[in-house]
C-alpha positions in Angstrom: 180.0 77.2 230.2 177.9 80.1 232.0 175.3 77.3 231.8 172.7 79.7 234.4 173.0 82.9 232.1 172.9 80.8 228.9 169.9 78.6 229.7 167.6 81.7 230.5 168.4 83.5 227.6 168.1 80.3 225.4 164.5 79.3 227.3 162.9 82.8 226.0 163.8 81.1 222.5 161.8 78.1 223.4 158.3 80.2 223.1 155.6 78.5 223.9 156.9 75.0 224.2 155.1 72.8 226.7 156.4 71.8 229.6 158.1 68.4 229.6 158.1 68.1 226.1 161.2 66.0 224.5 163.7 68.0 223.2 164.0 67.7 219.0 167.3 69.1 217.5 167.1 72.3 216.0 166.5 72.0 212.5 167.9 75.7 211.4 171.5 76.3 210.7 172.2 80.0 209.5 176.4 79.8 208.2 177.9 82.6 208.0 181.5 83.0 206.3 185.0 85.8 207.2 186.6 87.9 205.5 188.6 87.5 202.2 185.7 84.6 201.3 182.1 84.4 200.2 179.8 81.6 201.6 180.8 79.2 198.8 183.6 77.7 200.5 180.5 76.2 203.0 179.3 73.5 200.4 180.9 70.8 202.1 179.6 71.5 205.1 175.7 72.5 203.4 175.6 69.4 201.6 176.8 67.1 204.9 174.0 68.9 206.7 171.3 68.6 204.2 172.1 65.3 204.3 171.3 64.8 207.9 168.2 66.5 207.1 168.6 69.8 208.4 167.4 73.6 206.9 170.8 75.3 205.9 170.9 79.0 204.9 174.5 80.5 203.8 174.7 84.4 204.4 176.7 86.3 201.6 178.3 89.2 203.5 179.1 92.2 201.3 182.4 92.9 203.7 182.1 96.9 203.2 181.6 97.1 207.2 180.6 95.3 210.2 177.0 97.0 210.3 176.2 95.9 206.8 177.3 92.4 207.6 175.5 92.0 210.7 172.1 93.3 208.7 173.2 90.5 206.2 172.9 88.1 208.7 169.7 89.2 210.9 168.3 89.2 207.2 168.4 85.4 206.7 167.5 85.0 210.4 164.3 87.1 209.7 163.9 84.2 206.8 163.4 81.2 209.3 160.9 79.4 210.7 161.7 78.1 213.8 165.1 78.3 216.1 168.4 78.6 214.4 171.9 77.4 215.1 174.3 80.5 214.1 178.0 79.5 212.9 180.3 81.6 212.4 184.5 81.6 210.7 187.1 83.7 211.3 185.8 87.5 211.1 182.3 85.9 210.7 182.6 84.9 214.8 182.9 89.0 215.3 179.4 89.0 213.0 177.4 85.8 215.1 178.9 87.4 218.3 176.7 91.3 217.2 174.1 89.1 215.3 173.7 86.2 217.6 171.4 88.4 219.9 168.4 87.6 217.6 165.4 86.4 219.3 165.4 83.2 217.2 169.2 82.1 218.1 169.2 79.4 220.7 172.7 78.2 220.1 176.2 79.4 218.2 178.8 77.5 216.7 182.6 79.4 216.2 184.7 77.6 213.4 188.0 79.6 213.5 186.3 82.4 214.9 186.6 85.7 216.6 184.2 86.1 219.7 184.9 89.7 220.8 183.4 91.1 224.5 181.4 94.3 224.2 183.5 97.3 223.1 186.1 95.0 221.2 186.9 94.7 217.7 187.9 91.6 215.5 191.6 93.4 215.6 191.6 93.5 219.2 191.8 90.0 219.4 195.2 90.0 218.4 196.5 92.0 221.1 197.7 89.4 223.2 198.7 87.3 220.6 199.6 88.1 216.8 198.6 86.6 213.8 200.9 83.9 212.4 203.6 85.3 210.2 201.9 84.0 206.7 198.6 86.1 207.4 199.2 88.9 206.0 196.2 91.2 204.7 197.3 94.4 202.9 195.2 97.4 202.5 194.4 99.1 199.5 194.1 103.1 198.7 190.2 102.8 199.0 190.7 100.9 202.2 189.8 97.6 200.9 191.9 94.8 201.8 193.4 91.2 200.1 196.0 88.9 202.0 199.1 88.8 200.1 198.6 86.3 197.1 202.6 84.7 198.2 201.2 83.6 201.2 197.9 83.6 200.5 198.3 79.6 201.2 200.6 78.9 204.0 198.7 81.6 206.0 195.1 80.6 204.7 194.4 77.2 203.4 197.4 75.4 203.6 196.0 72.1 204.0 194.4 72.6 200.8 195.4 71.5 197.4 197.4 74.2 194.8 194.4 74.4 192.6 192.0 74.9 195.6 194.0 77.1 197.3 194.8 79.2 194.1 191.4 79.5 193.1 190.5 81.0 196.6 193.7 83.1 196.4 192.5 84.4 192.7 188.9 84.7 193.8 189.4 86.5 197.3 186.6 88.9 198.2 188.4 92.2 200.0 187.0 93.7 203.2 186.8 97.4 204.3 189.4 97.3 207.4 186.5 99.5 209.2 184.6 96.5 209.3 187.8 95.1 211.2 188.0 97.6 213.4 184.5 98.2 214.3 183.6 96.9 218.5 181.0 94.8 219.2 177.8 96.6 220.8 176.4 93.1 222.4 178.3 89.6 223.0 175.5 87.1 222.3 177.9 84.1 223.6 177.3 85.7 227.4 173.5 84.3 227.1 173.3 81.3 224.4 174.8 78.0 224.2 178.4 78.0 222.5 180.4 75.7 220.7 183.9 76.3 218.9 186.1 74.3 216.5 189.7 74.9 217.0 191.5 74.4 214.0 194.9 73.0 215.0 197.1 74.4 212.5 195.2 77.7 211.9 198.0 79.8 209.9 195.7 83.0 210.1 194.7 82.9 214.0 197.4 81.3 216.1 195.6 78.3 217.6 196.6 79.0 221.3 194.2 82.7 220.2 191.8 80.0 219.0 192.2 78.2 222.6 192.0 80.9 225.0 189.0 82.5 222.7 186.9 79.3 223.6 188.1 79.1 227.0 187.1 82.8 227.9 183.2 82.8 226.1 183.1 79.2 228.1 182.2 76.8 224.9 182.2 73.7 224.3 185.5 73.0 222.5 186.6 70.1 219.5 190.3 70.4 218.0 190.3 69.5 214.5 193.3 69.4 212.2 193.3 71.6 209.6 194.0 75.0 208.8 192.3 78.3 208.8 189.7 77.5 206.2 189.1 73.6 207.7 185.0 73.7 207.3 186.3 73.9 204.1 189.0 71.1 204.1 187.3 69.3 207.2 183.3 69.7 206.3 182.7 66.7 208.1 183.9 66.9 211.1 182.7 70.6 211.2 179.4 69.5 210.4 179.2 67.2 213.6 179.9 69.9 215.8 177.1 72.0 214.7 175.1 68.9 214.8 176.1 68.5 218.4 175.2 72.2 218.8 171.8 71.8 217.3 171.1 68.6 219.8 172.7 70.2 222.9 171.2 73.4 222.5 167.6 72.0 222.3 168.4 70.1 225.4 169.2 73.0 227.4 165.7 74.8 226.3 164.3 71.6 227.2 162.2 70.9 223.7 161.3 73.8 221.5 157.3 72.5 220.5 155.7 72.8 217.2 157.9 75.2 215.3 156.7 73.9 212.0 160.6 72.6 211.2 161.5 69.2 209.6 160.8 66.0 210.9 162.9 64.4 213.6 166.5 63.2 212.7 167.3 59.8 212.4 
């Protein structure tokens, strides 16, 4: 990781927090979901969370461009009350990556994720390599797009069951390609702590894109079988990432102080 760059941008986050002081776990996770999706499919992962006693907010991303879902997002930051852990799937990495340069960001988590440099798009990602064959979005006259309902599975949630994966193949929210296609203005994984999940048999980004994504923004990386959607199929193991991300992060701001968040985790 750019630990040098990443620790100074993540101690301005700190505030006022006193010297020396032991480092508490951020207690703020802002989730953030991709495209074809709403934030639903992040129960497993709120409720595993909550559980461990942290503050989860979901972001609902209305998908009609990139602008409108980075506002989404800076709008639940705006909402919390301390430092924030901001996750990110699939097109909602491209989102965390514009979004993630809030002052109250101290660390991001990419599930699945896109995590373009400045100037690049969520579709330039794929110019090295492709998306699998089974991923296959198709644009409408209004230019709106759904992935193919055929494939919708294999390329999507294929380790899902046939009721799961029809219901998110039936209740698929589409997303203006422009919001595809729009570059990134900042990278906010240059300066804060990252983490990534690589999801093994991703049928939507081809894990080696997965690989070299967290390789090249320097994060700290966990495989995890499953497919495109695995925060969904996988909350668990999802969940201790960001967990990790919430504990490693506040290590490298060395304590955050009296933010008014929950009480210590067990």
């Amino acid at each position: 990781m750019k630990m040098t760059e990443k620790n100074t941008a993540a101690a301005a986050v700190a505030g006022s927090a006193a010297p020396g002081a032991d480092a508490e776990p951020i207690r703020n996770i802002v989730l953030v979901h991709g495209a074809f999706a709403d934030g639903s499919g992040w129960r497993g992962v709120y409720d595993n969370l909550t559980a461990r006693g942290y503050a989860v907010s979901i972001v609902q991303n209305p998908l009609t461009s990139f602008a409108d879902d980075v506002a989404a997002t800076q709008r639940v930051l705006n909402r919390q009350d301390g430092p924030v852990i901001l996750v990110g799937h699939s097109y909602g990495g491209s989102v965390i990556t514009e979004a993630g340069s809030h002052p109250s960001v101290g660390g991001l988590v990419y599930v699945a994720a896109f995590a373009p440099e400045i100037g690049q798009s969520t579709l330039d990602q794929y110019a090295k390599i492709p998306p699998p064959p089974n991923f296959l979005p198709e644009e409408q006259s209004d230019g709106f797009a759904y992935l193919n309902a055929d494939l919708f599975r294999a390329g999507f949630a294929a380790d899902s069951d046939e009721a799961d994966a029809a219901f998110l193949r039936d209740a698929q929210v589409p997303i203006a390609m422009a919001a595809l296609a729009a570059p990134v203005t900042v990278a906010a994984w240059m300066t804060k702590p990252s983490w990534y999940v690589v999801a093994t048999e991703d049928g939507a980004i081809a894990p080696d894109l997965l690989r070299s994504t967290a390789r090249r923004i320097g994060a700290e990386t966990t495989e995890v079988p499953g497919s495109h959607v695995v925060f969904l199929t996988q909350p668990e193991a999802v969940a201790d990432v960001i967990d990790a991300a919430a504990k490693g992060a506040a290590e490298a701001v060395e304590g955050f102080g009296d933010t008014g968040m929950l009480g210590p985790l067990e």
